[in-house]
OpenMM code with the backbone's topology and positions (N, CA, C; nanometers):
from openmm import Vec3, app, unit

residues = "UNK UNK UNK UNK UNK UNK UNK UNK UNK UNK UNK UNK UNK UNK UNK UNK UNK UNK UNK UNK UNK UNK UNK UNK UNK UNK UNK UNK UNK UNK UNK UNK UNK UNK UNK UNK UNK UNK UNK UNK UNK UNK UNK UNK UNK UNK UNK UNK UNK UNK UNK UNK UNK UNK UNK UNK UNK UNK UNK UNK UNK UNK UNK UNK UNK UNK UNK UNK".split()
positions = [
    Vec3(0.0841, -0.1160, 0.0000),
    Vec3(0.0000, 0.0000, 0.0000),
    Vec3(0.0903, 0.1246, 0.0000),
    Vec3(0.0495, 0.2357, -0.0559),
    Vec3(0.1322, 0.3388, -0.0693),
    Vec3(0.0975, 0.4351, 0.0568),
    Vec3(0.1805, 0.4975, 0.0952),
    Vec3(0.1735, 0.5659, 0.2142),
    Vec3(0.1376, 0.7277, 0.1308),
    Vec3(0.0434, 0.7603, 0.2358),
    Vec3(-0.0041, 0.8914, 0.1579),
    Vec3(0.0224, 0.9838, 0.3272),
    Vec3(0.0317, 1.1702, 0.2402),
    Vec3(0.0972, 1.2598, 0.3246),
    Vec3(0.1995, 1.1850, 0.4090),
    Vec3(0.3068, 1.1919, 0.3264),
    Vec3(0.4480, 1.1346, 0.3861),
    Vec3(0.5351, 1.2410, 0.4730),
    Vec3(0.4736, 1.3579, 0.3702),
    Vec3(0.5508, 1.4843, 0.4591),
    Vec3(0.5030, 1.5480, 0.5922),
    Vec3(0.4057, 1.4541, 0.6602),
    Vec3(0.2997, 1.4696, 0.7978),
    Vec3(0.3660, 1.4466, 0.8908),
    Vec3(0.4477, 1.4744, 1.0009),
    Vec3(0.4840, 1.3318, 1.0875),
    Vec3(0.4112, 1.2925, 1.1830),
    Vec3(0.4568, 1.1481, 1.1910),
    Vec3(0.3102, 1.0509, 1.2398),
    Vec3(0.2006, 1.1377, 1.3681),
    Vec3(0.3129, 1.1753, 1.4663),
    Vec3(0.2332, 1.2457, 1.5465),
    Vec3(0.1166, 1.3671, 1.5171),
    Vec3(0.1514, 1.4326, 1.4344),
    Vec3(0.0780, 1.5570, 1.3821),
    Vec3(-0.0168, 1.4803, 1.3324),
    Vec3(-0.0832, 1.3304, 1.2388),
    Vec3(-0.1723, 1.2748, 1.2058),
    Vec3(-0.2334, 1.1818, 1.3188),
    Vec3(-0.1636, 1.1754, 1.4335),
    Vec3(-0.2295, 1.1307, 1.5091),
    Vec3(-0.2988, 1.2322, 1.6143),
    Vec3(-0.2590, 1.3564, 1.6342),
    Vec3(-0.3575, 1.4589, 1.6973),
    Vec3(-0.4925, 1.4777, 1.5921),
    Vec3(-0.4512, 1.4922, 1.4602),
    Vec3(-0.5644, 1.5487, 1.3793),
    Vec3(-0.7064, 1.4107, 1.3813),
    Vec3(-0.6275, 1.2821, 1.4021),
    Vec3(-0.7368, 1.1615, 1.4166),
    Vec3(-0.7955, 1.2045, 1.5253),
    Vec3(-0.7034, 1.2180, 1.6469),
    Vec3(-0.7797, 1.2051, 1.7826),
    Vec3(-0.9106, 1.3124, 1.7459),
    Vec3(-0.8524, 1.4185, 1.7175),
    Vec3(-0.9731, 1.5628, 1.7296),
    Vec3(-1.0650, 1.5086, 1.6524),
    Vec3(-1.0766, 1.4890, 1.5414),
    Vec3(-1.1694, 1.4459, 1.4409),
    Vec3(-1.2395, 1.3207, 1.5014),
    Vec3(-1.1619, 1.2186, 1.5747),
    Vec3(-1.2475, 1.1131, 1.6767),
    Vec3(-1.3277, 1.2013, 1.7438),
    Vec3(-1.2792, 1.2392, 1.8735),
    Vec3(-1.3625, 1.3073, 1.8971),
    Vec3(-1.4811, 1.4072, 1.9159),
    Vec3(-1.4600, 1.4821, 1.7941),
    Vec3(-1.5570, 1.5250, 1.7694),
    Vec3(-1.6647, 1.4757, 1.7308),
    Vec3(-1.6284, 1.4007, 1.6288),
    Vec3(-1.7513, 1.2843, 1.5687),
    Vec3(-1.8692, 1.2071, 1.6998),
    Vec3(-1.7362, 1.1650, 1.8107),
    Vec3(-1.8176, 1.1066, 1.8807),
    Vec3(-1.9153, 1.1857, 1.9584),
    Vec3(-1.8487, 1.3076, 1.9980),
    Vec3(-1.9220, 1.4048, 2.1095),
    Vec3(-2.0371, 1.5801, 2.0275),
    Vec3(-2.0329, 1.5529, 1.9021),
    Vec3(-2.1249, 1.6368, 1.8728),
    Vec3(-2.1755, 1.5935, 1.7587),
    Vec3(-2.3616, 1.6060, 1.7043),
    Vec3(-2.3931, 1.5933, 1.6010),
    Vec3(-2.3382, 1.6264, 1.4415),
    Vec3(-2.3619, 1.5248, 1.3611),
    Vec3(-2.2859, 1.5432, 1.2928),
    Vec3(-2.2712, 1.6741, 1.1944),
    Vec3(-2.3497, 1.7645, 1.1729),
    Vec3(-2.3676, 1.9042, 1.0955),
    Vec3(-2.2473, 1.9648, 1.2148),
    Vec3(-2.2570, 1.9187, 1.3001),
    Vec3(-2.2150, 2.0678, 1.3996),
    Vec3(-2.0269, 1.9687, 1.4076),
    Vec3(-2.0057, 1.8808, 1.3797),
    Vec3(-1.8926, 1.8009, 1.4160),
    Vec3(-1.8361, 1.8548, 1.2704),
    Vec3(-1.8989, 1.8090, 1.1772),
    Vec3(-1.8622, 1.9273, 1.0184),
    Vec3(-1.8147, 2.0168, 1.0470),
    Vec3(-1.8941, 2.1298, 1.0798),
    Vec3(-1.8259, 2.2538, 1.0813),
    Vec3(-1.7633, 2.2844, 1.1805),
    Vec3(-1.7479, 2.2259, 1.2763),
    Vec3(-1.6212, 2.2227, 1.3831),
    Vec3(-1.4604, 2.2058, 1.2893),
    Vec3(-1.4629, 2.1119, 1.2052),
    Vec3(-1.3769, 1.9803, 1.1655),
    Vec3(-1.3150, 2.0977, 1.0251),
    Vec3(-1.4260, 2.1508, 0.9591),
    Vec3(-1.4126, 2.2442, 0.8717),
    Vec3(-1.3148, 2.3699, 0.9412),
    Vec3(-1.3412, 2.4599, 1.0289),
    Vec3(-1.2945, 2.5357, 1.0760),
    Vec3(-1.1554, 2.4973, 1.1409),
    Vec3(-1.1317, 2.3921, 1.1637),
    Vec3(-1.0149, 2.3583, 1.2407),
    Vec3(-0.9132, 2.3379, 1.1486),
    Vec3(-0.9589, 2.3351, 1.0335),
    Vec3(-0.8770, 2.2875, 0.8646),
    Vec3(-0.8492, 2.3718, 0.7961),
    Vec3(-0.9751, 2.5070, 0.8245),
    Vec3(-0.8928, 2.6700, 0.7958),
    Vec3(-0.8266, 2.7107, 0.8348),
    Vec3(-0.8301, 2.6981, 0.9845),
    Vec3(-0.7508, 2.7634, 1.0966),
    Vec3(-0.5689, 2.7170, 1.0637),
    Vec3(-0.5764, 2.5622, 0.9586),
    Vec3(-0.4368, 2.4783, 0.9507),
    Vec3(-0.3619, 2.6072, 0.8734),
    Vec3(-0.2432, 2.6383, 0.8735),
    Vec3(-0.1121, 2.7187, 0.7655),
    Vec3(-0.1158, 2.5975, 0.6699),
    Vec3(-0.0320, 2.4710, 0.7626),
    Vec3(0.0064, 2.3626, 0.6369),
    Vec3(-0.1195, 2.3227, 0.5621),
    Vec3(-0.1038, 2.3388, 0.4574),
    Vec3(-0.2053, 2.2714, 0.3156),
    Vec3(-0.2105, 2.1034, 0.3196),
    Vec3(-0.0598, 2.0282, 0.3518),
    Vec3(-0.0763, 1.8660, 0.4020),
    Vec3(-0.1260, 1.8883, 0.5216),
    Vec3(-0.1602, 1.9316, 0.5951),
    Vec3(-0.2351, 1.9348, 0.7145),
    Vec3(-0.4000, 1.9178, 0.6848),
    Vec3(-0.3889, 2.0332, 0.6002),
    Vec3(-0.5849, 2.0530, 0.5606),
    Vec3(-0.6296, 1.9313, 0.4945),
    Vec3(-0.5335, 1.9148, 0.4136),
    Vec3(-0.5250, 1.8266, 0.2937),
    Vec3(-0.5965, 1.6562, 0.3787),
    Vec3(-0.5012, 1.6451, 0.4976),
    Vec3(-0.5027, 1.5094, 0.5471),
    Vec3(-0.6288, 1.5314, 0.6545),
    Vec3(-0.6539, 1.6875, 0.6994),
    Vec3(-0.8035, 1.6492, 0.7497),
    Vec3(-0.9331, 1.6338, 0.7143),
    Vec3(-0.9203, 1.6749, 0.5336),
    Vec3(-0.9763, 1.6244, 0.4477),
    Vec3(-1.0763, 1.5077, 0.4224),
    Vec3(-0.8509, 1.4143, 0.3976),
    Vec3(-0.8793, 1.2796, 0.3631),
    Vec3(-0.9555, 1.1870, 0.4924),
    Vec3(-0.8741, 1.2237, 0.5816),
    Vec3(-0.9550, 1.1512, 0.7407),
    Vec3(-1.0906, 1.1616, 0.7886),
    Vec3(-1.1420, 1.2877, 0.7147),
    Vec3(-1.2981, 1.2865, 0.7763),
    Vec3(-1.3930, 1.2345, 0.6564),
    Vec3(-1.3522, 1.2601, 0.5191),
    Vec3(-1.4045, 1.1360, 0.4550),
    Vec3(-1.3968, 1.0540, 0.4535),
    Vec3(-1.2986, 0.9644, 0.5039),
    Vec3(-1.2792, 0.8431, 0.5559),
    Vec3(-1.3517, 0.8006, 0.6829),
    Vec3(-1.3940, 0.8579, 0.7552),
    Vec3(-1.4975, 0.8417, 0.8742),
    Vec3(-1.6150, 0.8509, 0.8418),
    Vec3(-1.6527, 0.9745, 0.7354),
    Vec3(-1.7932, 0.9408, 0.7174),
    Vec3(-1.8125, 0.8295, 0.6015),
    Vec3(-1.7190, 0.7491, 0.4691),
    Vec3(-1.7717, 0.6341, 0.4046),
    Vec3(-1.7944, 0.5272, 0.5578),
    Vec3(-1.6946, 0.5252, 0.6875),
    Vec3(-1.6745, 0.4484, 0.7836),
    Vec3(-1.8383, 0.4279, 0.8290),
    Vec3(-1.8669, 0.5572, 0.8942),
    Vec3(-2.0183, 0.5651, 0.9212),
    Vec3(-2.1452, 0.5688, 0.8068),
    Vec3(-2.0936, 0.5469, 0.7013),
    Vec3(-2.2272, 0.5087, 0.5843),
    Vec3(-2.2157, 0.3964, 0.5944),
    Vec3(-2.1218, 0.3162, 0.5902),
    Vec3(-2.1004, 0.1675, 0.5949),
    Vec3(-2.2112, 0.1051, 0.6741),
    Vec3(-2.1755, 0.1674, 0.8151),
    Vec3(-2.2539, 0.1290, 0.9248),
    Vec3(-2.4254, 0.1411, 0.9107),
    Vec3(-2.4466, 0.2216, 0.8290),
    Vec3(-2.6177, 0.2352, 0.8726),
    Vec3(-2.6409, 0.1314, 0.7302),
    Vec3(-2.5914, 0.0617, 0.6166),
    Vec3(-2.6390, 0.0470, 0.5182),
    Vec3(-2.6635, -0.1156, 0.5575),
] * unit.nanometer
topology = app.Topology()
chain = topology.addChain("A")
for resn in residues:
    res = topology.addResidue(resn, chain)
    for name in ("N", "CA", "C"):
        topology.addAtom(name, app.Element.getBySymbol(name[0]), res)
């Protein structure tokens, strides 16, 4: 498998999971959006935005999965 945002280091993708976990878990999802959105403007780095992007679409195909 190819490793994607290589130029991230691991830790910096593992705060952006945790927040994005959490949020998901602790607020509805419109309002966990635009939490998740704003926190991705607020990023300078573009691989930053970029990978909170890829991670929260990856949570929500995660949670379509689940209801189908």
């Amino acid at each position: 498998m190819t490793e994607l945002f290589t130029e991230l280091p691991e830790e910096v993708k593992n705060e952006i999971r945790n927040y994005i976990d959490s949020v998901l878990k602790n607020f509805p999802l419109l309002n966990a959006a635009k939490a998740i959105r704003e926190f991705a403007n607020g990023c300078i780095d573009e691989e930053e935005q970029n990978f909170i992007d890829f991670y929260f679409n990856l949570k929500l195909e995660e949670m379509q999965k689940e209801y189908v």
